[in-house]
C-alpha positions in Angstrom: -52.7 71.6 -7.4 -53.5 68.3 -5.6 -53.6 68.1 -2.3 -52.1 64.2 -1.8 -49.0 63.4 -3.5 -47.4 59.9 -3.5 -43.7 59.6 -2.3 -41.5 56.9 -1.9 -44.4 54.1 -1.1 -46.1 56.9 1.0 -49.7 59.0 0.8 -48.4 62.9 1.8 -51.3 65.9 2.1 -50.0 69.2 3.3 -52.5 71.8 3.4 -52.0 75.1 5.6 -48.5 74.6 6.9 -49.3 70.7 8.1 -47.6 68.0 6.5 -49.0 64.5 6.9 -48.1 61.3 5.7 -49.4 57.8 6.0 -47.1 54.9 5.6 -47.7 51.2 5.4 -45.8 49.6 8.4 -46.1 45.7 8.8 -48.6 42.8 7.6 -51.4 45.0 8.1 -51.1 48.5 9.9 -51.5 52.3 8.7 -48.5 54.4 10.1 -49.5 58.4 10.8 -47.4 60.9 10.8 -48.0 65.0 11.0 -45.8 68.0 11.3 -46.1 71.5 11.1 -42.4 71.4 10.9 -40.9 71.7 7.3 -39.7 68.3 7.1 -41.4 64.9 8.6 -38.8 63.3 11.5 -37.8 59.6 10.2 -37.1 58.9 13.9 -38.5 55.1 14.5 -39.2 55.4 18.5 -40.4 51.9 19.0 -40.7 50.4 15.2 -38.2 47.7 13.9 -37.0 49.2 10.3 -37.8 46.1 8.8 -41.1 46.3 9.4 -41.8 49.1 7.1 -43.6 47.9 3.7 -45.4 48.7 0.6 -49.2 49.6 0.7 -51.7 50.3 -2.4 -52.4 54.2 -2.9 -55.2 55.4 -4.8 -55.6 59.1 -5.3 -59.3 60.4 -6.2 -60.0 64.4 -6.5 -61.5 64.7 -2.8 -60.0 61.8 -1.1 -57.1 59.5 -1.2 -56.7 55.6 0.8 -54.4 53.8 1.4 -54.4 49.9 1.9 -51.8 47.7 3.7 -53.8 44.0 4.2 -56.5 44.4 6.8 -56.4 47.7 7.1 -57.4 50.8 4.9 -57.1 54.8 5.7 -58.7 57.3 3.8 -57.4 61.2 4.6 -60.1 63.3 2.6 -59.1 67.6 1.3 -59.8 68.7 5.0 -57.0 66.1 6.2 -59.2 64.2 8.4 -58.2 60.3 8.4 -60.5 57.7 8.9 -59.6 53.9 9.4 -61.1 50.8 7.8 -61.2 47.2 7.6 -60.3 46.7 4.5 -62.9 43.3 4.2 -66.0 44.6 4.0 -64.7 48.3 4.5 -66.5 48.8 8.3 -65.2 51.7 9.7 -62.6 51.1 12.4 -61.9 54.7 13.8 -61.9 58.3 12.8 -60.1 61.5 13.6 -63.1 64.2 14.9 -62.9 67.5 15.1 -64.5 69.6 18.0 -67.2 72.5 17.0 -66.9 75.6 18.6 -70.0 77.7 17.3 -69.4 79.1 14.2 -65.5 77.5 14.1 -63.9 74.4 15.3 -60.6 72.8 16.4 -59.5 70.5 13.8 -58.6 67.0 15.0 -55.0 67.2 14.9 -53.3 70.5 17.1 -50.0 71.8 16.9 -49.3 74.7 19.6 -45.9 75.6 19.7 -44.0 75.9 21.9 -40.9 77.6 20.4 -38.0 76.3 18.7 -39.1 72.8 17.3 -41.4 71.9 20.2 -45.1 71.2 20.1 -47.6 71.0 22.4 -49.7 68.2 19.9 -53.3 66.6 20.4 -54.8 63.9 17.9 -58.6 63.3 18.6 -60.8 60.6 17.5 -64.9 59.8 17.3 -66.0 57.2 20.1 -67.6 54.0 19.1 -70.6 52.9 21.1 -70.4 49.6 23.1 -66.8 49.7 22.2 -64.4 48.1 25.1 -60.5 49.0 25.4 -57.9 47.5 27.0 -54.2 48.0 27.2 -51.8 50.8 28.3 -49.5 48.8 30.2 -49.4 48.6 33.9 -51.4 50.9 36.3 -52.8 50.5 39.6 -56.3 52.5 39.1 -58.1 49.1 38.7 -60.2 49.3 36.1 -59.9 46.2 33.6 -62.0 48.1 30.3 -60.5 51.9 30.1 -63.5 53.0 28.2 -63.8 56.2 30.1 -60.4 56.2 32.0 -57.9 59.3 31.7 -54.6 57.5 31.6 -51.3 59.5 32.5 -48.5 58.4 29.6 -45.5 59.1 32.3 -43.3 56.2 34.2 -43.8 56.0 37.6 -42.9 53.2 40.5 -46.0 51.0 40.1 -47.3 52.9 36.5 -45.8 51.5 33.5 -46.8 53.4 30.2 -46.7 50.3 27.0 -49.2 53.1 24.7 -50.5 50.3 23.0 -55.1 50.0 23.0 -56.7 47.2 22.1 -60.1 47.2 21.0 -62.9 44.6 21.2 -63.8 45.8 17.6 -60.5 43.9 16.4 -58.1 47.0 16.0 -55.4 48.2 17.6 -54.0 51.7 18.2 -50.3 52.5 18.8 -49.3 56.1 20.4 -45.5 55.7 18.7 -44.6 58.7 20.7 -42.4 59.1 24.1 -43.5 62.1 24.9 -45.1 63.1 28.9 -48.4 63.5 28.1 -52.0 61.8 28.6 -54.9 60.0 27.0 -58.3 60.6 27.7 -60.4 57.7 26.9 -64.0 59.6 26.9 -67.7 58.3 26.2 -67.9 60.9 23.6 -64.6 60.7 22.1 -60.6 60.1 23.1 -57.7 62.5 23.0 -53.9 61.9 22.8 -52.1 65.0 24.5 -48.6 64.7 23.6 -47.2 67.9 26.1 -44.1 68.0 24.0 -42.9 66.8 20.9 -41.6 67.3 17.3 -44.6 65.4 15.5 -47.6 63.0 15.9 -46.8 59.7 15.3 -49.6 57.0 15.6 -50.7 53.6 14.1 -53.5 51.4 13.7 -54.3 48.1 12.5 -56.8 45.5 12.4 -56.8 42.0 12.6 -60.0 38.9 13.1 -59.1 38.5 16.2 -56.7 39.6 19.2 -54.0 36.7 18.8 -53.5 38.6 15.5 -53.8 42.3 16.9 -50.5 40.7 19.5 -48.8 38.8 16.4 -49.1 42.1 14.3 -47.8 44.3 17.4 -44.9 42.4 18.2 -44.0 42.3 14.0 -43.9 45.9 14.2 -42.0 46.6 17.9 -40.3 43.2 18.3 -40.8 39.7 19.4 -39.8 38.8 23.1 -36.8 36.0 23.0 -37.5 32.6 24.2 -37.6 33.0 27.8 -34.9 30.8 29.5 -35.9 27.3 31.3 -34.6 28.3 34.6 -36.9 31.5 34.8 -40.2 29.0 34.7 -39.2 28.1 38.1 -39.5 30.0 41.6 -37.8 33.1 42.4 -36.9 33.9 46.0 -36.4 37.1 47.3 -37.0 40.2 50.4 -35.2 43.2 51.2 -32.5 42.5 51.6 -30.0 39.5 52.3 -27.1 41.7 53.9 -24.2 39.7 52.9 -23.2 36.2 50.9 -23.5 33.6 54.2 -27.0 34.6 54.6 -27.9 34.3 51.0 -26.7 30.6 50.8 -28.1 29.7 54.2 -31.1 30.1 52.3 -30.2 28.5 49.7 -29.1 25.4 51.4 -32.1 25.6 53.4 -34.7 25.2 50.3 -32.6 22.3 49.7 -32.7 20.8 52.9 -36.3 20.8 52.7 -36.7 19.8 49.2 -38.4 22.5 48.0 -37.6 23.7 44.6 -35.6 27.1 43.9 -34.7 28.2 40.3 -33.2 32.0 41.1 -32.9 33.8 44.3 -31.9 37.4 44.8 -29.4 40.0 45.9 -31.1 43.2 46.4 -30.1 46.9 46.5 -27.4 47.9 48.8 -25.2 44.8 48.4 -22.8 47.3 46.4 -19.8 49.5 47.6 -22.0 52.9 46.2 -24.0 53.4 44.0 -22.5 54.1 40.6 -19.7 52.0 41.4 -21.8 48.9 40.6 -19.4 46.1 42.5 -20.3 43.9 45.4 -19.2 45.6 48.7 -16.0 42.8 49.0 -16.5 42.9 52.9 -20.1 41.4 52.8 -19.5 39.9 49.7 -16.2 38.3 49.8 -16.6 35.4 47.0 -19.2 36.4 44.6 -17.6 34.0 41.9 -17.1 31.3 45.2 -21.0 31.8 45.7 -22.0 31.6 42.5 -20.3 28.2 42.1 -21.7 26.7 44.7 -25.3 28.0 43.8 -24.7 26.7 40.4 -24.4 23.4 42.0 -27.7 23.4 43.5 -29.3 25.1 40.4 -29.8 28.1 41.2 -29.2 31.2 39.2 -28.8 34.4 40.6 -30.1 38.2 40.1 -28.1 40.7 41.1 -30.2 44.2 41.9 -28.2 47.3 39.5 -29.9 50.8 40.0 -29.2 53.6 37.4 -28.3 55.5 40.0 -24.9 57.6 40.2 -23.7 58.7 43.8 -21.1 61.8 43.5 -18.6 59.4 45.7 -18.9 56.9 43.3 -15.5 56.3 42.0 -17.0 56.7 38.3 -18.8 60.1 39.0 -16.2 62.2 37.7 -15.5 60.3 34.2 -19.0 60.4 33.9 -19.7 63.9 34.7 -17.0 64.6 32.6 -18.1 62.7 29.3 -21.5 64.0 30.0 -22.8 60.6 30.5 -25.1 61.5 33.2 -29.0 63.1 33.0 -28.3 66.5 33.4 -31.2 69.5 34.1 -32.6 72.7 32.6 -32.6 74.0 36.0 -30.5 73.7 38.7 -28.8 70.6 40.8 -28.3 67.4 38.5 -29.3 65.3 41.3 -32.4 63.9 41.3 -33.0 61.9 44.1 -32.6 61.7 47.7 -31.6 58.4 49.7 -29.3 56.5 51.7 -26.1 55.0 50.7 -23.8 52.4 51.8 -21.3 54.3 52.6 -23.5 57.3 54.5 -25.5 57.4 57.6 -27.9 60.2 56.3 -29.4 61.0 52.7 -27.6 61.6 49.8 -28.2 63.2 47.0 -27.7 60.8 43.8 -27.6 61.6 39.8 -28.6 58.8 37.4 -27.0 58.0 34.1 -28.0 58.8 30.5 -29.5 55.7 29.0 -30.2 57.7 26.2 -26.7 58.1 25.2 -24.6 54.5 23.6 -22.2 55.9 25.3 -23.5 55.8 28.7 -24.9 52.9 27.9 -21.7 51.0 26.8 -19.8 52.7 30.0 -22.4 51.3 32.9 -22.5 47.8 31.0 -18.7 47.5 31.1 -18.7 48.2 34.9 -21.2 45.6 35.0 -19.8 42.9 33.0 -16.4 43.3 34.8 -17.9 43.2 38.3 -20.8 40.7 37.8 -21.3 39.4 34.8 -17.9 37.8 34.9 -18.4 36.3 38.2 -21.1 34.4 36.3 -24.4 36.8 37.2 -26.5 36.1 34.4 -29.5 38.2 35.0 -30.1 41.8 36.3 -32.3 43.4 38.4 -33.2 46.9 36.8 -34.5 48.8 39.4 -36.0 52.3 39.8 -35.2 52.1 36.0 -38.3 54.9 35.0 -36.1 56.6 36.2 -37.6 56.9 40.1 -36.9 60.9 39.7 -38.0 62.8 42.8 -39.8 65.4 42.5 -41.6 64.2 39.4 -40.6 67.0 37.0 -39.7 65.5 33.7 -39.6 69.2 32.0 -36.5 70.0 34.2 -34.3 66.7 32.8 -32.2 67.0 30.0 -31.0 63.9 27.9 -28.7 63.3 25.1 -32.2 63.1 22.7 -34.1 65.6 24.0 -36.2 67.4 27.0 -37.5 65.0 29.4 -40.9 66.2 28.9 -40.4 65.1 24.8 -38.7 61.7 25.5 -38.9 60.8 29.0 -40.8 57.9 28.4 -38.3 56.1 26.8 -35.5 55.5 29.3 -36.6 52.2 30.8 -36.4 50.7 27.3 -33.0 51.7 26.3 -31.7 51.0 30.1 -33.0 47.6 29.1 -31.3 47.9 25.5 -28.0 48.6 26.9 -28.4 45.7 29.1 -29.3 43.0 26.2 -26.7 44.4 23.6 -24.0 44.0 26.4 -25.2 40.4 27.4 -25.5 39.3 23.5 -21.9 40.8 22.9 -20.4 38.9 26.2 -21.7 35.6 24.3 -25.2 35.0 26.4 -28.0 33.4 24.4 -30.4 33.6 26.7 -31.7 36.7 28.0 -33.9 38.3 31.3 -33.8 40.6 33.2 -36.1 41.8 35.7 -37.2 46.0 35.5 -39.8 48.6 37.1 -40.7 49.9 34.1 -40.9 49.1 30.2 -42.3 50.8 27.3 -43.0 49.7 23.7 -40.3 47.4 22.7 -39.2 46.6 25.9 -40.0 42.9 25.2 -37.6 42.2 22.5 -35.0 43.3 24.8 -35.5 40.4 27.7 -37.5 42.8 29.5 -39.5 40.7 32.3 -41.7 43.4 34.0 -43.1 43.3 37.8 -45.6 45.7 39.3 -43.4 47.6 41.5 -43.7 48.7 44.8 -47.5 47.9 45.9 -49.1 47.5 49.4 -49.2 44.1 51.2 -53.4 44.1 50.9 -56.1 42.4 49.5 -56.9 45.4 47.8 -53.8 45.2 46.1 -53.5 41.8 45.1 -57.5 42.7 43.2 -55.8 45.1 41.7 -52.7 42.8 40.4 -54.8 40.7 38.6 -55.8 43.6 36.3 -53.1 45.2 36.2 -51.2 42.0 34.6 -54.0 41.7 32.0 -53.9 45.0 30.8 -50.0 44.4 30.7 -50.4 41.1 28.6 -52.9 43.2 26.0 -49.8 46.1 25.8 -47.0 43.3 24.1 -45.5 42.8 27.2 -45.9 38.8 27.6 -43.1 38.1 31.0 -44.6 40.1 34.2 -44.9 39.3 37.6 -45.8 40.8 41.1 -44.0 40.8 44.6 -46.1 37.9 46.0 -47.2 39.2 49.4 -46.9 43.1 48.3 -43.9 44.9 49.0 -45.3 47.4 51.9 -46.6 46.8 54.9 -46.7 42.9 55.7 -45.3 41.5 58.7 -45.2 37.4 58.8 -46.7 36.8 62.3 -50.0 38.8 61.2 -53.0 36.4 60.3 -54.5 38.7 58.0 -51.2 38.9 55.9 -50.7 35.4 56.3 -53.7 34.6 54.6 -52.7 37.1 52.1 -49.9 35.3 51.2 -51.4 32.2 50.7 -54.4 33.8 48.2 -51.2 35.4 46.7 -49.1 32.7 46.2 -52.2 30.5 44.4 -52.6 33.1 42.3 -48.8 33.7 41.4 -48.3 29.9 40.6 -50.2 30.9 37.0 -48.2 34.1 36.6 -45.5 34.1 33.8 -42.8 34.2 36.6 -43.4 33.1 40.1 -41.6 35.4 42.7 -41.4 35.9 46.5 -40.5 39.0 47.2 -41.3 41.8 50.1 -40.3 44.9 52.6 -41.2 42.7 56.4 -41.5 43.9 59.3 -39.4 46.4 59.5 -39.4 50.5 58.2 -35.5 51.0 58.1 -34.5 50.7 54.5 -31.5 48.5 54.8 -32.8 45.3 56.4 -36.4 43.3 56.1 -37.5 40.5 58.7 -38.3 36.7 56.9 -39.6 36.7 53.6 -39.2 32.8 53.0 -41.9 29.9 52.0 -41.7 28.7 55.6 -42.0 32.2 57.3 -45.5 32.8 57.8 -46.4 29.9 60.1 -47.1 26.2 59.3 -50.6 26.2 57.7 -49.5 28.6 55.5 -46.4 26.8 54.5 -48.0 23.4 54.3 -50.2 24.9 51.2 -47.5 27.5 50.1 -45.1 24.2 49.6 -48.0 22.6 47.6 -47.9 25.8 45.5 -44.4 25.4 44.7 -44.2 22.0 43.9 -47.1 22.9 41.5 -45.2 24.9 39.6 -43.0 22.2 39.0 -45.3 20.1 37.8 -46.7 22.9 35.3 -43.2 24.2 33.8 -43.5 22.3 30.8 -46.7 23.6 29.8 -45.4 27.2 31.1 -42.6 26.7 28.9 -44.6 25.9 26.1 -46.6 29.2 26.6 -43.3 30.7 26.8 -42.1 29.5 23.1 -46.1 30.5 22.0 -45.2 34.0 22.8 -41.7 34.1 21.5 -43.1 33.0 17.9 -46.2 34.7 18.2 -46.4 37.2 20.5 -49.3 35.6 22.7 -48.7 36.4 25.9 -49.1 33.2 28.9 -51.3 35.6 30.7 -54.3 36.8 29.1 -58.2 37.9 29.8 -61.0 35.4 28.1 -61.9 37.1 25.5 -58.2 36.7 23.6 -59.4 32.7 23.7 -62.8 33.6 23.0 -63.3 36.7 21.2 -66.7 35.5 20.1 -68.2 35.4 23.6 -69.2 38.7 24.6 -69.4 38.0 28.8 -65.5 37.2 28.5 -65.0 40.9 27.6 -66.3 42.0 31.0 -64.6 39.6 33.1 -61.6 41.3 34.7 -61.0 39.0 37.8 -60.4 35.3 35.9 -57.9 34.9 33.5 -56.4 32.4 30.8 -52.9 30.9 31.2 -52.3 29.5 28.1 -55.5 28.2 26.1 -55.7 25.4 28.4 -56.1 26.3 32.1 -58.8 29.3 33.2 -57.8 30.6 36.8 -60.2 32.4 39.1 -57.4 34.2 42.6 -59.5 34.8 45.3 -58.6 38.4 46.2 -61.3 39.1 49.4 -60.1 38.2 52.9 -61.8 35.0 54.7 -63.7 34.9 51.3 -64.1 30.8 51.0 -66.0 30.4 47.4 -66.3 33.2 44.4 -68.2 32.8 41.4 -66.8 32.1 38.2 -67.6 32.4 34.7 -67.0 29.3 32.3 -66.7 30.8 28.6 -68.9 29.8 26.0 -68.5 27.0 23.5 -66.1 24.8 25.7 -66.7 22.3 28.2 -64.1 23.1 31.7 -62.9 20.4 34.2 -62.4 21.7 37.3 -58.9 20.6 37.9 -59.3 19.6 41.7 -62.6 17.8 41.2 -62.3 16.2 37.7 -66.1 17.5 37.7 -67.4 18.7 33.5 -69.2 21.6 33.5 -70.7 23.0 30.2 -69.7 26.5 29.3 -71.3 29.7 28.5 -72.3 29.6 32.4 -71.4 31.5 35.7 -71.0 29.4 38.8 -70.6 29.9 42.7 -67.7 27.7 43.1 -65.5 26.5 46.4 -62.4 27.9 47.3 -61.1 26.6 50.7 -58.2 28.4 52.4 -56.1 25.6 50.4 -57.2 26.3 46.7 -58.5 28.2 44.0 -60.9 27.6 41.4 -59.1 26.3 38.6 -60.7 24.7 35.3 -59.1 23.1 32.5 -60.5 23.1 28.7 -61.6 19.3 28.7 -60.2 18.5 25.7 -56.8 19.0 27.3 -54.6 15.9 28.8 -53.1 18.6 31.1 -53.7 17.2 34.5 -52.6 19.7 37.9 -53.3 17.1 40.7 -49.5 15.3 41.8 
């Protein structure tokens, strides 16, 4: 009897107890799934339905392939799959097995772990030379994660997107939300998922890695067109304690003439958390505010937390309707902080995003209390959820364990968020979050790097960090410009900090201000405006702002680039010049949009850095008008008032005022 059977458009081998099937999913990817369960799960995680299609199957007496564009898999008797490019048939990547003297661990594993739990692993040969990038957000660095051991867990500050790209033109896709890891070795890399019900992987090819994003964002969704206002500048700190000091502000930026597209009410604006209202005594006229706001043109974000104290006057329908994250052992509160309405710390519960209905329930507190007041985009913070301590095994959600499916939740929270927004008649749709995973961006997800220090070391770190995030499919990020720990505004150290920062957030998908100052009690934060870190620094930070005006039609048209392609504003060289290997080593320059290469200065007092000028173009530098021939490295000037930025010459774009 044959090993591989065909079955509705599929390639199935099941050989000592382990099913596995591969699937052709989009334009041109391979999906993988195994089991030692008696039935494959059709559970999509991350995958849009309607990008499941037809491939070509051929069976042959010790091997079977199958074909879906680019991309070929071949799954020979002993069940080990290798993947191909289907032009010229080089091989892409293959599942290894590990020898163990006179046996050896096959390169899929299935421990149980009772009931319908694994403990899975799915292993795969290195390639030599081979660079990979991707895995969303994390702060270890590194720009290639050839080598790297890479947690799959949401964190504050680590945001798992399982998504690698490869500089040999594939892409791998972990389709799984389990806890778990990936260790991205010189002699091969292993997916641990700690538990789960089946592996579930893709891979596809493509000629280059505009295509790899196109053919990612086919199969997990496209991010909408990002609204006009959210080009603009975002103003923010922690925290604006009630509605006069807000629009003092406000009216300030005006007074000035500086521009201001959205400012910000933080966390602790509400009555409790749970309750998810403005507190009426410090907030008096929300819809009052938001009028007069509007006049200016300004939108504003309104902070929402997941978070569920047990005064809350929702706790008990909650509790009741089981709408809340519960545990498998003991309290269902999982985390410790001050409230409004207590002087100490509290113990809170967070909701179930997990469940429709929690969803539905904590949107239709929100609509009533903000949206209808006109608050048109949502903070989602601590939206991992910020658990403390970090023990996902002990969380129980409507779908599972929280070791099987915690990484999920920051991508329904965002769900729940969209649906409700599309349903209350919004078209367009953002809102700011802490965390993401796959598909995030088809649900307005606009991600930020969390709660960082105020240091240079930081802001290095940023720049990577946002790269690796535009190579996971998530095309809208940001950072708090400044940091968010640690800065105080009369330092000249930070002040300088801000300055680097702000020059380097001007070419960041969204530009936003945003920080913890001078101050350690949670509730309040000293000045965190464009003109509170002394006059040299605001003479250049103003510059920076009114640059960003200047640039929001190209950023715009980045924007509209990623919403019908995929191609995210922010990217390393190489995505513009796959053919020019030094751009896959560069890790501290970056394109925004095919037109303008950006090099932040990220030392302190550092007054020049040297830049590489990819091959095959010819770069103006864009304070200069200087050519300069590409394919080059150069020790260019950056005063205290600039960066190096260059501009493909073939571009009319033109930064100077």
């Amino acid at each position: 009897m044959s090993s591989f059977v065909q079955k509705d458009g599929a390639l199935v081998w099941n050989r000592r107890g382990e099913t596995v099937r591969l699937s052709a999913w989009g334009r041109n990817s391979i999906r993988v799934n195994a089991t030692m369960e008696p039935e494959l799960s059709e559970e999509l995680w991350a995958l849009l339905p309607e990008a499941k299609s037809r491939g070509a199957i051929r069976v042959a007496e010790s091997e079977a392939t199958i074909t879906n564009g680019l991309t070929t898999a071949r799954i020979g008797l002993d069940g080990r799959i290798g993947f191909l490019r289907s032009e010229g048939s080089e091989t892409l990547l293959e599942e290894v097995a590990v020898p163990r003297a006179l046996a050896h661990r096959p390169a899929r594993e299935h421990s149980s772990l009772g009931g319908h739990l694994y403990r899975a692993r799915a292993r795969f040969a290195a390639n030599p030379g081979e660079r990979l990038y991707g895995l969303g957000q994390h702060q270890h660095g590194l720009f290639d994660l050839k080598g790297a051991t890479v947690a799959l867990e949401q964190e504050n500050t680590e945001v798992s997107v399982p998504l690698l790209v490869s500089s040999r033109r594939y892409a791998f896709f972990w389709n799984n939300p389990a806890i778990g890891r990936v260790e991205i070795g010189t002699n091969g890399t292993t997916w641990h998922a700690n538990k789960t019900r089946q592996l579930d992987y893709l891979v596809f090819a493509g000629r280059t890695p505009a295509e790899l994003m196109r053919e990612y964002c086919e199969l997990t969704g496209f991010p909408p067109m990002m609204p006009e206002y959210a080009a603009g500048f975002w103003q923010s700190k922690l925290r604006y304690e009630n509605q006069e000091e807000l629009l003092s502000v406000a009216r300030e930026y005006r007074r000035r003439g500086l521009p201001l597209s959205v400012i910000v009410v933080d966390f602790f604006h509400w009555t409790r958390m749970g309750d998810w209202r403005f507190d009426p005594v410090s907030w008096p006229d929300p819809a009052g505010m938001m009028k007069e706001l509007a006049r200016m043109g300004v939108e504003v974000m309104v902070s929402v937390w997941p978070t569920v104290s047990t005064n809350s006057d929702n706790f008990a329908h909650m509790r009741e309707r089981n709408l809340l994250v519960r545990s498998e052992r003991g309290s269902d509160a999982f985390l410790d902080i001050t409230d409004t309405d207590s002087p100490g710390v509290g113990h809170v519960h967070f909701y179930d995003a997990t469940s429709p209905e929690a969803r539905a329930f904590v949107w239709e507190q929100v609509k009533k209390n903000y949206h209808d007041h006109g608050v048109k985009i949502f903070w989602l913070d601590a939206s991992e959820p910020e658990i403390r301590p970090f023990d996902p095994d002990n969380l129980r959600y409507a779908i599972g364990n929280g070791e099987e499916v915690g990484c999920i939740y920051p991508m329904l929270h965002e769900r729940g968020f969209y649906e409700g927004m599309l349903a209350a008649g919004q078209k367009e749709i953002l809102n700011l979050c802490r965390s993401a995973w796959a598909g995030s961006q088809r649900y307005g997800a606009a991600v930020w790097s969390g709660d960082i220090d105020s240091t240079f070391a930081a802001l290095r770190t940023q720049v990577v960090s946002g790269l690796n995030m535009a190579m996971s499919g998530i095309p809208w990020w940001t950072t708090d410009i400044g940091g968010f720990y640690g800065g105080s505004d009369d330092d000249p150290v930070f002040r300088e900090l801000v300055v680097r920062w702000f020059q380097y957030a001007v070419f960041c998908p969204l530009f936003r201000l945003h920080g913890f100052r001078n101050s350690w009690d949670i509730k309040k934060g000293g000045p965190n405006e464009a003109w509170s870190f002394g006059e040299e620094a605001y003479g250049i930070i103003k510059e920076q702002l009114l640059l960003r005006e200047r640039i929001k039609p190209y950023v715009l048209d980045q924007m509209r680039l990623a919403h019908a392609s995929g191609a995210p504003a922010m990217r390393p060289l190489f995505f513009d010049f796959p053919d020019d290997p030094p751009s896959y080593e560069v890790g501290d320059e970056f394109m925004f949009g095919p037109d303008l290469l950006v090099a932040p200065v990220v030392e302190h007092r550092a007054r020049e850095r040297r830049v590489y000028l990819p091959e095959g173009e010819s770069w103006r530098n864009a304070w200069t008008g200087e050519v300069a021939k590409g394919g080059s490295w150069r020790e260019e000037p950056a005063p205290l008032e600039r960066i190096p930025v260059f501009i493909r010459s073939r571009s009319k774009l033109d930064l100077r005022p």
